[in-house]
C-alpha positions as CSV (number, residue, x, y, z in Angstrom):
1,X,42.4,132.8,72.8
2,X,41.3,133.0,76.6
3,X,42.4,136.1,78.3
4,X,42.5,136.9,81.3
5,X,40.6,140.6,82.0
6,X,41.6,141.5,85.2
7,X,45.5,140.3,84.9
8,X,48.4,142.7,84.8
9,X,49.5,142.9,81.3
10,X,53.0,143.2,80.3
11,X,54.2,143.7,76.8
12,X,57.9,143.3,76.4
13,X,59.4,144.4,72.6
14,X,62.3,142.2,72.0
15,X,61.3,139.1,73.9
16,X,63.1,136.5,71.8
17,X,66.0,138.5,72.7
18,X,68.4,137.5,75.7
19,X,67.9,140.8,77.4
20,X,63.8,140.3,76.6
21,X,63.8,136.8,77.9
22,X,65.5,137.9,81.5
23,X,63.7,140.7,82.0
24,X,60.2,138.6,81.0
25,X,61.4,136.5,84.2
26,X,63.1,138.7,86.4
27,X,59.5,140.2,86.2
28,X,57.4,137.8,86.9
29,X,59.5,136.6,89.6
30,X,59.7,140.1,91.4
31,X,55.5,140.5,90.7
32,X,53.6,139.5,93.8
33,X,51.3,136.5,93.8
34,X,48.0,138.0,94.5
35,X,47.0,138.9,90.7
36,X,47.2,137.3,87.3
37,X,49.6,138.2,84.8
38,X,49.2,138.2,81.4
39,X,52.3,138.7,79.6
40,X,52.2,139.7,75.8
41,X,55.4,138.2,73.9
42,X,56.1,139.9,71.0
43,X,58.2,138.9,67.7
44,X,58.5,139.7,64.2
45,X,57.7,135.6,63.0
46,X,55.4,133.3,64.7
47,X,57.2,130.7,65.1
48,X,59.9,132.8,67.5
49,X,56.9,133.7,69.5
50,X,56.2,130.0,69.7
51,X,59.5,129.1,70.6
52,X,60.3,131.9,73.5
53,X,56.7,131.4,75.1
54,X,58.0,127.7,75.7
55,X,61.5,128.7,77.5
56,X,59.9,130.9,79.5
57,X,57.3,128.6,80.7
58,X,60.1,126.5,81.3
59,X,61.7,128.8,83.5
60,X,58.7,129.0,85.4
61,X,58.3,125.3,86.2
62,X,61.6,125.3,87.0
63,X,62.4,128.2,89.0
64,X,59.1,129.9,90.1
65,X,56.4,127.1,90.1
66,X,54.2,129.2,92.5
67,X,53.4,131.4,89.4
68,X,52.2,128.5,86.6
69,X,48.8,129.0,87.7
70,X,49.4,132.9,87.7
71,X,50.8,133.5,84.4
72,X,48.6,133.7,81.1
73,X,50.2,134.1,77.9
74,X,49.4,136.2,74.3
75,X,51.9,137.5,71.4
76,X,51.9,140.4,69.3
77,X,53.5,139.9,65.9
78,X,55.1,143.2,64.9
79,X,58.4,144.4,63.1
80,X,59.1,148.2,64.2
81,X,61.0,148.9,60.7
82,X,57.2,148.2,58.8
83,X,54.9,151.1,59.7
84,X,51.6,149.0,58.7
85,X,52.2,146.3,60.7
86,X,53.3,148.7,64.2
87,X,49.6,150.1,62.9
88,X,48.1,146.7,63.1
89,X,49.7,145.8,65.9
90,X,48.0,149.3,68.0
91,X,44.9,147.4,66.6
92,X,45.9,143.7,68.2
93,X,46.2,145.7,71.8
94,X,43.6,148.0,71.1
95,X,41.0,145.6,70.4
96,X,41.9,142.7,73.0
97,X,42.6,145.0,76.4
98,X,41.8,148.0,77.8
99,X,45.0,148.5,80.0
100,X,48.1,147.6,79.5
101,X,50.5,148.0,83.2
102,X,54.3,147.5,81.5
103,X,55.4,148.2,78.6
104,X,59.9,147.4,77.5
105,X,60.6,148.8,74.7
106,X,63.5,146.4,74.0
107,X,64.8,147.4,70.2
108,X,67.9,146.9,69.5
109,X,68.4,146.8,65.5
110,X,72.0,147.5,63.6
111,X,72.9,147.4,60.5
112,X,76.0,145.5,61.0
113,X,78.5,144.7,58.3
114,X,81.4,142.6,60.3
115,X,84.1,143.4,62.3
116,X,87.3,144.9,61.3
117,X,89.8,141.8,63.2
118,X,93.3,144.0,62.7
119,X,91.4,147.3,64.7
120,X,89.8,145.0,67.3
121,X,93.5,143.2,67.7
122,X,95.1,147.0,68.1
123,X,92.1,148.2,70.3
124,X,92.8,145.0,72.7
125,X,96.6,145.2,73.1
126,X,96.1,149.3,74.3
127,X,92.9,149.0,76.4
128,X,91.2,145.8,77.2
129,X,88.7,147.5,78.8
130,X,88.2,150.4,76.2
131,X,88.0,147.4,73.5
132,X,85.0,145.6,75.0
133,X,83.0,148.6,76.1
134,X,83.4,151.2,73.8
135,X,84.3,149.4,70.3
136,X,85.0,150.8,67.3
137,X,86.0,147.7,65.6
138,X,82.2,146.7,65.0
139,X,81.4,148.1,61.1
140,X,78.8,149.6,60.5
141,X,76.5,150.1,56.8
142,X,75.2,153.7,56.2
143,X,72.4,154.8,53.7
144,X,70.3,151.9,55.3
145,X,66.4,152.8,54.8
146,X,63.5,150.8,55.7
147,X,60.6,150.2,53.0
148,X,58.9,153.3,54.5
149,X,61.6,155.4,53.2
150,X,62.7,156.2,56.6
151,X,67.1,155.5,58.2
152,X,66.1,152.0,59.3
153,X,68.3,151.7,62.5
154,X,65.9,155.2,63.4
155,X,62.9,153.4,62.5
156,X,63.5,150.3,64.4
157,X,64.9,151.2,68.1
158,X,63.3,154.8,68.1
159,X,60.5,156.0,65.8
160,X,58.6,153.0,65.0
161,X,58.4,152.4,68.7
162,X,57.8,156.0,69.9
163,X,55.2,155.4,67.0
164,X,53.0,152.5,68.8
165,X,53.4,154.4,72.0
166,X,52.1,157.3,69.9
167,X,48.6,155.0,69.5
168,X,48.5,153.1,72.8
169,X,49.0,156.0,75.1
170,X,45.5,155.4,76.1
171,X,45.8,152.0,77.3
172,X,48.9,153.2,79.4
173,X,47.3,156.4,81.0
174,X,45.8,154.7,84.3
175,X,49.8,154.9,85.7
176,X,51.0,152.7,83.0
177,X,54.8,152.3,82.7
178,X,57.0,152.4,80.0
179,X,60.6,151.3,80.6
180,X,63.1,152.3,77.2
181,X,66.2,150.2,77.6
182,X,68.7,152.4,76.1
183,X,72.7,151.9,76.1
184,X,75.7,152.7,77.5
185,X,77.0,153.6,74.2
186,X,74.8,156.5,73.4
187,X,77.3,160.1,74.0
188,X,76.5,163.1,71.9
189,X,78.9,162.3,69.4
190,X,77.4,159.8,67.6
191,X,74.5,161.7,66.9
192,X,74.0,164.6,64.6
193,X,71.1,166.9,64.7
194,X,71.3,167.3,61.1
195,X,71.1,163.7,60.4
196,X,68.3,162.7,62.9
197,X,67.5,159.0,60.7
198,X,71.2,158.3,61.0
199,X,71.5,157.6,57.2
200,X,74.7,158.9,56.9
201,X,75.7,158.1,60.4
202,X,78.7,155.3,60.3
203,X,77.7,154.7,64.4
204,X,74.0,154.4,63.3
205,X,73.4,152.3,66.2
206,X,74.8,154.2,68.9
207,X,73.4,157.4,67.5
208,X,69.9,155.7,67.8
209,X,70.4,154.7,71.4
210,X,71.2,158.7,71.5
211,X,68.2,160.0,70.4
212,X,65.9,157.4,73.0
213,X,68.3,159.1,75.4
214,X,66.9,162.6,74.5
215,X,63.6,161.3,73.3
216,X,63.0,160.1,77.4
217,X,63.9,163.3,78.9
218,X,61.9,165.3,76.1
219,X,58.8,163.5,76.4
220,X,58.6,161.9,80.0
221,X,56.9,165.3,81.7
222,X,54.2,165.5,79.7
223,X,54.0,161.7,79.3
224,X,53.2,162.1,83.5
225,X,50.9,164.6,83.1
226,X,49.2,162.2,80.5
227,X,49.2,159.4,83.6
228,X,51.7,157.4,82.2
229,X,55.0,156.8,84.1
230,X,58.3,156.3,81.3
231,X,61.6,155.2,82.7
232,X,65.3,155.2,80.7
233,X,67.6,152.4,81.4
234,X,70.2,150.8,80.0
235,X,71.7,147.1,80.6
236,X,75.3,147.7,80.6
237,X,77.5,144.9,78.6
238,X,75.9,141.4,78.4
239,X,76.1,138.5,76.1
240,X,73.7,139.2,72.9
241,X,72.4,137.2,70.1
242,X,72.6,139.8,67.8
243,X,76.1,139.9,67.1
244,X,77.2,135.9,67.0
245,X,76.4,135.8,63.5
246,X,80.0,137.6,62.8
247,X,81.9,134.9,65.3
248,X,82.9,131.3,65.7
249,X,83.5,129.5,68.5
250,X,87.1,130.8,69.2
251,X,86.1,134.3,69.0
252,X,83.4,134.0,70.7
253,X,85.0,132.7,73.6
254,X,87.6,134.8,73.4
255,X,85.1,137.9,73.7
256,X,83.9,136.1,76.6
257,X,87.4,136.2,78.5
258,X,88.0,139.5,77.6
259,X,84.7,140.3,79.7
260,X,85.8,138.8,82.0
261,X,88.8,140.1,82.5
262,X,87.3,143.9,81.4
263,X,85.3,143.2,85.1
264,X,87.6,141.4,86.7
265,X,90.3,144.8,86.4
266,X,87.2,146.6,87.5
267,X,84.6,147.4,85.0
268,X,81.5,148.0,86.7
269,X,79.8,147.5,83.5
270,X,80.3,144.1,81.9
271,X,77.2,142.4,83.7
272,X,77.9,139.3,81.2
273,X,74.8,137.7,82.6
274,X,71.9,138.6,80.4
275,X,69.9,138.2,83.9
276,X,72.1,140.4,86.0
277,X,71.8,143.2,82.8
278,X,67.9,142.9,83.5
279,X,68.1,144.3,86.6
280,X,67.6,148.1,85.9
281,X,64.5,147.8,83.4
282,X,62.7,145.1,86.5
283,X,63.5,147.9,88.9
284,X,62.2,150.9,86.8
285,X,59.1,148.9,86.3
286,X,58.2,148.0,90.2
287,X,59.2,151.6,91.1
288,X,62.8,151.5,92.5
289,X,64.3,154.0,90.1
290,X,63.7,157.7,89.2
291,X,62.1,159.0,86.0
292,X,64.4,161.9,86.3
293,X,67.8,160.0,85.6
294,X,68.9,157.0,83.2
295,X,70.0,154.1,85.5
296,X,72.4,151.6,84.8
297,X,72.8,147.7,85.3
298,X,75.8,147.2,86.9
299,X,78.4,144.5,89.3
300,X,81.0,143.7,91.2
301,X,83.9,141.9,90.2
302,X,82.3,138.8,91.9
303,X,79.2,139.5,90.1
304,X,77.1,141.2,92.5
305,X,74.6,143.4,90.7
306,X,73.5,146.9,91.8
307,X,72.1,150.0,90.0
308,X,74.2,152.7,88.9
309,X,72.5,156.6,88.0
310,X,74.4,158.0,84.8
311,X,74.6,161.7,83.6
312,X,72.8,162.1,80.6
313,X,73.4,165.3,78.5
314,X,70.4,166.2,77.7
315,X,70.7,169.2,75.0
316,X,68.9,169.0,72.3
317,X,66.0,166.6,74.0
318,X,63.0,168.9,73.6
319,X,64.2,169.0,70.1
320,X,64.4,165.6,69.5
321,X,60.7,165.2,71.0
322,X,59.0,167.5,68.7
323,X,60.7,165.9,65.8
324,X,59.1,162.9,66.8
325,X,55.9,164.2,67.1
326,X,55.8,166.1,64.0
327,X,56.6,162.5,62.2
328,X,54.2,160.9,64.0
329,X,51.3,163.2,63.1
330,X,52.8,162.4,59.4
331,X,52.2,159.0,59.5
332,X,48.3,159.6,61.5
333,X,47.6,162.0,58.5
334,X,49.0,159.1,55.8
335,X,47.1,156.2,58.0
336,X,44.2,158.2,57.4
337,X,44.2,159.0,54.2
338,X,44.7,155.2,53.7
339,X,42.9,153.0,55.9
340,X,38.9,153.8,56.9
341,X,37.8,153.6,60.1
342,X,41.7,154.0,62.1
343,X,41.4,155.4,65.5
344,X,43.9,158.7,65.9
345,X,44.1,159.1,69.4
């Protein structure tokens, strides 16, 4: 595969994703035209990569045909709830670049077990808006571990990315930015410090979207002083892939009104648009937002997006970082023990 040296590389996590797909061209639309771009598409299966790599050179044809002869593609196969293959995929980058400029972390992993359709009626009769921003209606399996022996949710939106970070910090340290896309459902309740891989957590996603939360504002300082820029964002409310499986047609249409309606009383958060909820993690990435505060995707009624800066509670954040760390110089000491020749940074 031909790669282009001297391009700015961009490795989005989640790129077969809605979010990942807008956010892939929000960026290269908002990039200037005076350097190459190679942009790293990653997946868990091949054929995924295959598939996205195609829609978004689509969209470029389509929509910006001044960057075809700009934009250089790669993939990265790797599933952040396997620890080997996050290690092989540190090799993949380490081995093929020597910088990478942007890096989304984009994981968004539940362990969903339906919906609970007499709550969600209730919850929609008293608050419309309550109903489709804060659910509770969504079920949720606990006791869910990966093969590593670790709360899977944890392992896939928070350690086993923190983890490739962990390994590719070097590549990110010439002003290298990483951009977490965290959530607007992520308060202190759902998380418990005494159940940090949310094993017994019945909100296991939401208290993972919690702990990137404190995980940013724990590590972010240092992280600078380190010469790499990270940045917390969150999308607001958008259509998602990852929950249609529990829907038909009515219902999911029906969803779709109540979004509607949710912005049309005033939400500012129900973006709907996978593209408008792209705009916060684009903006963190060309500079436009603060590492000090977690900004927010948001619109107008009529649809007109802007950023919003949200008050993050950040007790317990230095906490949750050394945790973090401590695991992660678990798994160096295990790698090593295992595999010759792996690079510990």
């Amino acid at each position: 595969m031909s790669l282009i040296k001297d391009s700015t590389k961009i490795v989005i996590t989640g790129t077969s994703s809605n979010l990942g797909f807008n956010i892939a061209v929000r960026l290269l639309e908002d990039l200037p035209n005076d350097k190459e771009i190679t942009l790293i598409v990653t997946s868990r299966t091949l054929p995924k990569v295959k598939e996205v790599i195609s829609d978004i050179k689509n969209y470029i044809i389509n929509k910006i045909p001044d960057k075809i002869k700009l934009v250089e593609f790669d993939y990265l196969l790797v599933d952040f709830t396997d620890m080997v293959s996050i290690l092989s995929a540190y090799y993949e980058l380490d081995k093929r670049y020597t910088r990478i400029d942007y890096l989304f972390i984009n994981a968004a992993q539940g362990v969903y077990g339906g919906i609970d359709w007499l709550q969600a009626v209730v919850e929609v009769f008293q608050n419309p808006i309550q109903a489709v921003t804060n659910p509770t209606y969504k079920l949720q399996r606990t006791g869910v571990e990966s093969a590593d022996n670790m709360g899977l949710v944890f392992q896939a939106n928070v350690f086993g990315p923190y983890y490739l970070i962990h390994r590719i910090k070097h590549l990110l340290a010439n002003g290298g930015r990483i951009i977490w896309i965290g959530s607007l459902m992520s308060h202190p309740k759902y998380l418990s410090f005494n159940d940090l891989q949310l094993l017994r957590s019945p909100e296991s996603y939401e208290g993972s979207k919690r702990l990137v939360d404190l995980l940013h504002f724990g590590t972010y300082k240092q992280l600078k002083k380190e010469g790499v820029n990270q940045y917390l964002v969150h999308p607001g409310i958008f259509t998602s892939f990852s929950f249609f499986q529990f829907l038909n047609v009515f219902t999911y249409y029906g969803m779709l009104a109540l979004f509607y309606l949710a912005r049309f009383l005033g939400s500012k958060y129900h973006n709907i648009s996978g593209y408008i909820a792209a705009n916060a993690p684009v903006a963190a990435a060309i500079g436009k937002t603060k590492q000090t505060s977690k900004v927010g995707s948001a619109c107008t009624r009529n649809g007109k997006e802007y950023l919003i800066d949200e008050e993050v509670d950040t007790t317990g954040s230095e906490d949750v970082a050394e945790y973090l760390k401590d695991l992660a110089n678990e798994w160096d000491a295990k790698f090593k023990n295992q595999i010759v020749n792996t690079r510990i940074p």
